[in-house]
C-alpha positions as CSV (number, residue, x, y, z in Angstrom):
1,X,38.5,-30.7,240.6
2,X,41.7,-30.5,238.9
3,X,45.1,-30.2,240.6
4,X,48.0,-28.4,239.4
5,X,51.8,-28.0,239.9
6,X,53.0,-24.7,239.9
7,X,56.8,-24.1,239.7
8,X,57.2,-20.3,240.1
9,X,59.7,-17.4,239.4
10,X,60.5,-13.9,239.8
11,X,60.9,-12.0,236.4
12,X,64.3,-10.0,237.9
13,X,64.3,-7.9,235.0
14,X,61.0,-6.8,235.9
15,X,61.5,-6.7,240.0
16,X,61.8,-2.9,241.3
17,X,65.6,-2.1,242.5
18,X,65.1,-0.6,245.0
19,X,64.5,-2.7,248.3
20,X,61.8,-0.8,249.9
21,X,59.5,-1.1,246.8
22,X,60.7,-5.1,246.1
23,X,59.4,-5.5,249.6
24,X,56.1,-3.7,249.5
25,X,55.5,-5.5,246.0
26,X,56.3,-8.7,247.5
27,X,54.2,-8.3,250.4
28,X,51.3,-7.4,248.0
29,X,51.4,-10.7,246.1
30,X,51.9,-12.9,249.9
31,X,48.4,-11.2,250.8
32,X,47.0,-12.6,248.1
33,X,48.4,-15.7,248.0
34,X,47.5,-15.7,251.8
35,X,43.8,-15.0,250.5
36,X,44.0,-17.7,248.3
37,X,45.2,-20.4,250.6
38,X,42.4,-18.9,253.1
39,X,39.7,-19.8,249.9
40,X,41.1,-23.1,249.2
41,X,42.3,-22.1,245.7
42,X,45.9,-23.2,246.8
43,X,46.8,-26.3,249.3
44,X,50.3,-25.4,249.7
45,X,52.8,-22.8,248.8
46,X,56.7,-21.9,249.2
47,X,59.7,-20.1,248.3
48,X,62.8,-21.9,247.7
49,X,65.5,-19.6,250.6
50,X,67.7,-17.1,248.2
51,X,66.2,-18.2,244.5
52,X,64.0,-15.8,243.5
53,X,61.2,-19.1,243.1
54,X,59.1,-21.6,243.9
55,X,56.2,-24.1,244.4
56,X,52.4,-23.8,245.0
57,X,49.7,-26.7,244.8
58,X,46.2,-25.2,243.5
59,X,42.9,-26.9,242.8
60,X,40.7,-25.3,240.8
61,X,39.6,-25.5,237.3
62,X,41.8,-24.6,234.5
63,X,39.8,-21.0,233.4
64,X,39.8,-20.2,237.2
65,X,44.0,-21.2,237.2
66,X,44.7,-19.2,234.1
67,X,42.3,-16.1,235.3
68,X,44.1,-16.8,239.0
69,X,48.1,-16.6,237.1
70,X,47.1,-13.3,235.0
71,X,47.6,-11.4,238.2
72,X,51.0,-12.0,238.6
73,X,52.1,-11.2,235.3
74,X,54.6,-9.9,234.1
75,X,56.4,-10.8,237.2
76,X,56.4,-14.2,237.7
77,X,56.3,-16.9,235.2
78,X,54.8,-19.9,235.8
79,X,54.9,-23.4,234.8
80,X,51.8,-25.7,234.9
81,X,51.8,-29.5,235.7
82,X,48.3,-31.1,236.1
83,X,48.5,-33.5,238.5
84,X,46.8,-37.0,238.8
85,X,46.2,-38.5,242.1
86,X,47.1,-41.8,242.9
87,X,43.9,-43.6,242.1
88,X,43.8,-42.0,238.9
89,X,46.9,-43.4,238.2
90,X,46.1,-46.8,239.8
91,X,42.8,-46.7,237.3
92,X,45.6,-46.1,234.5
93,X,47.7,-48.9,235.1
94,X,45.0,-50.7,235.1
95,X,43.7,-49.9,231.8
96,X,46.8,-50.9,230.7
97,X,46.8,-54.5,232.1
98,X,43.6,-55.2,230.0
């Protein structure tokens, strides 16, 4: 199964002003993050303090990624490193020695 890379962030523009409804939409997209870490979808997940972004590590194929980003749009972008693990890249180096 594939693993991605996601560097995250908050569309301000499109963030509600008022604090009570940032916080309610916030805690909205944490449950289902929350769900998704609880279904294995993503490994790890964080916020850097005070920048409005962040990380998460997801495995999953790339239709279930893209299907799994569309519900945060338009308020966070997203992007998208595949990632190769460390065999992969051991079997790379290896092609390239002949």
């Amino acid at each position: 199964m594939p693993k991605y890379l996601l560097m995250w962030e908050i569309d301000a523009s499109k963030a509600p002003v008022n604090p009570k409804e940032r916080g309610a939409a916030w805690t909205g997209m944490l449950d289902v993050i929350k769900q998704d870490m609880k279904d294995g979808k993503i490994t790890d997940w964080g916020a850097f303090a005070g920048e409005g972004r962040g990380y998460s590590v997801s495995v999953m194929s790339e239709l279930d990624l893209a299907k799994s980003l569309q519900r945060f749009f338009p308020y966070i972008t997203f992007r998208v490193n595949q990632v190769m693990t460390v065999d992969q890249t051991a079997e790379l180096a290896k092609s390239l020695s002949g």
